[in-house]
FIDRENNU-876736 format. One record per residue (C-alpha): residue in one letter; x, y, z. Coordinates in steps of 0.05 Angstrom, whole numbers, plus 32768, in hexadecimal, padded with zeros to 4 digits. Each point is the difference from the previous one (the first is absolute). Layout:
N
aXYZ/...
END
This chain:
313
x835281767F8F/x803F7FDE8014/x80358021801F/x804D7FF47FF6/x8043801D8004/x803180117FC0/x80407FDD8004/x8019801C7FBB/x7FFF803C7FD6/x801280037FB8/x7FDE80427FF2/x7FCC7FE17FD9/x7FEE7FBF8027/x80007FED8047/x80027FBE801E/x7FCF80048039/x80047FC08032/x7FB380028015/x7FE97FE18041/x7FED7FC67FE5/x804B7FF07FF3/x800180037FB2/x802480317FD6/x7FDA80307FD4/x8020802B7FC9/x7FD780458007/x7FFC80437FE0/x7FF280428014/x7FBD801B8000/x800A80457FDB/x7FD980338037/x80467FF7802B/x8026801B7FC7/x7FD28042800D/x8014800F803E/x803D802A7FF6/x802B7FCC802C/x804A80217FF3/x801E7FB38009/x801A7FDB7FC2/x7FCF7FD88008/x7FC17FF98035/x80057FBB8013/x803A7FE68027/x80177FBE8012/x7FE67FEA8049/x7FB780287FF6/x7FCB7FE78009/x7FCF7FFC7FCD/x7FB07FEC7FF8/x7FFA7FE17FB4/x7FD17FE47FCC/x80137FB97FE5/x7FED7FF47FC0/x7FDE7FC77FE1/x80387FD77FFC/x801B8012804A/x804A80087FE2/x7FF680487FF4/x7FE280398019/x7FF280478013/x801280328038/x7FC680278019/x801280108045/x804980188025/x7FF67FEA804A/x801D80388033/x804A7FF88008/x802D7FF68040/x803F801A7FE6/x803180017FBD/x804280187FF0/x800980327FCC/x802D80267FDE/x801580387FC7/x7FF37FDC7FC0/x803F7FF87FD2/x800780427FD4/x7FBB80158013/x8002803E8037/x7FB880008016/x7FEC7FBF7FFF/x80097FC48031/x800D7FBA7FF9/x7FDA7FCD8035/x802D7FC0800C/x7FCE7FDE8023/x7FCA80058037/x7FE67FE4803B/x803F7FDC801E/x80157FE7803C/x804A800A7FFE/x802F802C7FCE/x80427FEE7FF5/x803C80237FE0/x80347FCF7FE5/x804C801E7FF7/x803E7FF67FFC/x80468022800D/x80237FE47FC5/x7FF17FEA7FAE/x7FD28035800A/x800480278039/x7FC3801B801D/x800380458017/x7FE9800D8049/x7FD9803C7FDA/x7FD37FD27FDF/x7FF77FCC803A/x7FE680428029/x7FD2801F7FC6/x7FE07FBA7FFC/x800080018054/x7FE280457FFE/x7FC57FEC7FCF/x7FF37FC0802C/x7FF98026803A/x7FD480357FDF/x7FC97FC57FF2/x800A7FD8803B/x80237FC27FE5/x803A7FDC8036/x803F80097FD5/x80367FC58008/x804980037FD6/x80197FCA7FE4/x80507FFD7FEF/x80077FCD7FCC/x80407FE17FE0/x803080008040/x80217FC87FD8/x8023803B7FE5/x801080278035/x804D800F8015/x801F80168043/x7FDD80437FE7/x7FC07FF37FEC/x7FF97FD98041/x800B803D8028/x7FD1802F7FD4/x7FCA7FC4800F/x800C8004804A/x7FFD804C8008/x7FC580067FCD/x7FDD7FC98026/x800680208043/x7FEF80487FE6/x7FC37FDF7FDE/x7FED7FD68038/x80098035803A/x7FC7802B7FCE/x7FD67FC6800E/x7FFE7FD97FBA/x80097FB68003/x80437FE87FD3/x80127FC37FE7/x80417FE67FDC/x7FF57FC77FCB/x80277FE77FCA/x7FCD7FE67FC2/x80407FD57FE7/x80047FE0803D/x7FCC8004802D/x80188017803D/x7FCA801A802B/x7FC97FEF7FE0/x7FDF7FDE802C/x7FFF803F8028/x7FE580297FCC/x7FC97FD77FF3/x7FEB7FF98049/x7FEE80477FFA/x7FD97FFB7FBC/x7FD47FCF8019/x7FB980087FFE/x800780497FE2/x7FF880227FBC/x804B80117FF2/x801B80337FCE/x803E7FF97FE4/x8025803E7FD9/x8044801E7FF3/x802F80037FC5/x80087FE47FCD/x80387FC0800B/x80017FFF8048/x7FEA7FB87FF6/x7FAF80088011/x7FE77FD07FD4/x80397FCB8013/x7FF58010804C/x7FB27FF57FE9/x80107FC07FE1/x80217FE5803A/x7FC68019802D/x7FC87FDE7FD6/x80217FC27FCC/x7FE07FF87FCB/x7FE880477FE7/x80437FFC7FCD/x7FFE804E8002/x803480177FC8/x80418017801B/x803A80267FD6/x804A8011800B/x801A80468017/x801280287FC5/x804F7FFC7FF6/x800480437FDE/x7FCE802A8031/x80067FD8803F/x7FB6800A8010/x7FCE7FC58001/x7FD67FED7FC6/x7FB780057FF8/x7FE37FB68008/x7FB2800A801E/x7FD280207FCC/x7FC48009802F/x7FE98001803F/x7FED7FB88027/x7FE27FE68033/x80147FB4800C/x7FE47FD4803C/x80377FE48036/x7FFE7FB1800C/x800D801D8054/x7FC880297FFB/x7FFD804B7FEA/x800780207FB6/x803B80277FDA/x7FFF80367FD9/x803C80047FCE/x800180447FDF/x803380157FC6/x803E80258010/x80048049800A/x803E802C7FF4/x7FE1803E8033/x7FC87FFF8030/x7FEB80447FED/x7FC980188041/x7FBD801E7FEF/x7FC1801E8019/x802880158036/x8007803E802C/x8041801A8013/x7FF4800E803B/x7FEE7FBC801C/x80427FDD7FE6/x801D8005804D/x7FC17FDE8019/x80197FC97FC9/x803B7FF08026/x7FF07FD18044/x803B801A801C/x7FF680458002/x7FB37FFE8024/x80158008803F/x8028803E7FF7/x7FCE801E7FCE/x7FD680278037/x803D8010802E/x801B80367FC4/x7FFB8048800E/x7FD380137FC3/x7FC07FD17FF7/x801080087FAF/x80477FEA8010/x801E7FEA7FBE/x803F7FDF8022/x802680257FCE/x8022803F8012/x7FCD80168044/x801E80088042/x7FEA7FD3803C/x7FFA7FC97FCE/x7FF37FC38027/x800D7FD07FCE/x804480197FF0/x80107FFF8044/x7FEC7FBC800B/x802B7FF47FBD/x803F801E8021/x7FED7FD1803E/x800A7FC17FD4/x7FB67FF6800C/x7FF1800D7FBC/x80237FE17FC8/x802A80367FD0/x7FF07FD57FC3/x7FB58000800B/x800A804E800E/x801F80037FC0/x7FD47FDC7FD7/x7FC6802F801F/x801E80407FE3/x80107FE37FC1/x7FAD7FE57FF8/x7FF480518011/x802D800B7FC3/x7FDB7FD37FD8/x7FE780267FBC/x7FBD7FE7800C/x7FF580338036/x800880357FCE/x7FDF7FF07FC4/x7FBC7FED8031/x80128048801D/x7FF9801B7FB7/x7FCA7FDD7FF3/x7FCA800C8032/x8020804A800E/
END
């Protein structure tokens, strides 16, 4: 049977671009539904799939998953235990923000970090719309950029109005599978326009009244790149909520702090309150970044950590 990979997901349907180039619309055989998979849904964009074409060869049927190299997940919306797969199988993930009309909080750049680095996908950070940035904003970018960049993760600044440093994005796309994500109205689909012309993705104004972005992707895409390479455009998320995590590997999360972890007094160092804490020494050095430290202890605080407590107690 042919083999393929799905570059959409409605839920019901997924568009499945098969070896032989063509695009098949293709359900779900039902055994997969069986299998107790705790995921919205258990196929992602990006897997890789072995179907049945029917007798037309426009449609078709699942049968087989392939064995996955990666995917980014994270806590469904309003649903505690169970976890929503962006996408699987790529290359590169990267996290658009920006610092103004919305801002993006550094907590949810490092929560979407952290689950990159948990499943082995290179993280880049994309600032978009310095078109807007003041005196202000231009600082924030620079010390953000170097705090960021000194933790090892590639940044880029771009403006999707005007297309500054594009070029240099794109350089770095090519030739991979790409994942796009962050909030909503940071200007992903028009940076993704820009990118790839002609995909006409929908775009929508920030809300007036909330400030905050509008939803404009419905579902998650996979579109070819004319310079070689794929994108994944995924809808905006308010919170990158982690899951299927263990606490006590969050520290191993952070790039940074790896080279201090075994130099800490106690081998179950939390980096909390312990003496001989070598990553809060290397912190009051100005070898570790405060903010990054911060952002740690507030992941630890996360509620997630206690309701999985109280549920496998």
């Amino acid at each position: 049977m042919p083999e393929g990979r799905v570059i959409k997901s409605t839920g019901t349907w997924y568009n499945v671009l098969g070896d032989d180039a063509a695009l098949y619309r293709c359900k779900l055989k039902g055994v997969f539904r069986m299998k107790g998979i705790s995921s919205t849904s258990p196929v992602f964009v990006g897997d890789k799939v072995v179907f049945h074409p029917e007798a037309d060869r426009m449609t078709g049927t699942i049968v087989q998953i392939l064995p996955r190299n990666n995917y980014i997940i994270r806590k469904a919306t309003r649903l505690s235990k169970v976890s929503h797969v962006m996408a699987s199988n790529m290359d590169k993930a990267f996290v658009i923000v920006s610092l103004t009309k919305p801002r993006t909080s550094t907590g949810f750049i490092d929560r979407f970090l952290v689950t990159a680095e948990a499943y082995h996908i290179p993280a880049n950070i994309v600032f978009n719309k310095i078109d807007l940035y003041d005196g202000h904003h231009m600082q924030m970018l620079k010390d953000l950029m170097d705090i960021y960049s000194e933790a090892g993760y590639p940044c880029f600044y771009v403006s999707a109005l005007t297309g500054q440093n594009l070029e240099i994005l794109k350089a770095a796309m090519k030739g991979n599978v790409n994942l796009f994500a962050g909030h909503s109205g940071v200007g992903k689909s028009a940076l993704i326009n820009l990118i790839q012309p002609g995909l006409n993705l929908k775009t929508e104004e920030i809300s007036e009244y909330h400030g905050k972005g509008l939803h404009t992707t419905t579902f998650i895409e996979m579109h070819p790149l004319a310079f070689g390479g794929y994108i994944i455009d995924t809808p905006g998320v308010k919170e990158f909520g982690l899951i299927d995590f263990n606490r006590n590997e969050v520290a191993e999360r952070f790039p940074e702090f790896r080279k201090y972890l075994h130099l800490c007094r106690f081998h179950n160092c939390t980096h909390v309150h312990e003496p001989g804490c070598a990553v809060k020494q290397a912190i009051e050095n100005g070898q570790v970044s405060l903010l990054r430290y911060e952002n740690y202890l507030s992941i630890l605080n996360d509620d997630y950590w206690e309701k999985q407590e109280k549920d496998y107690r």
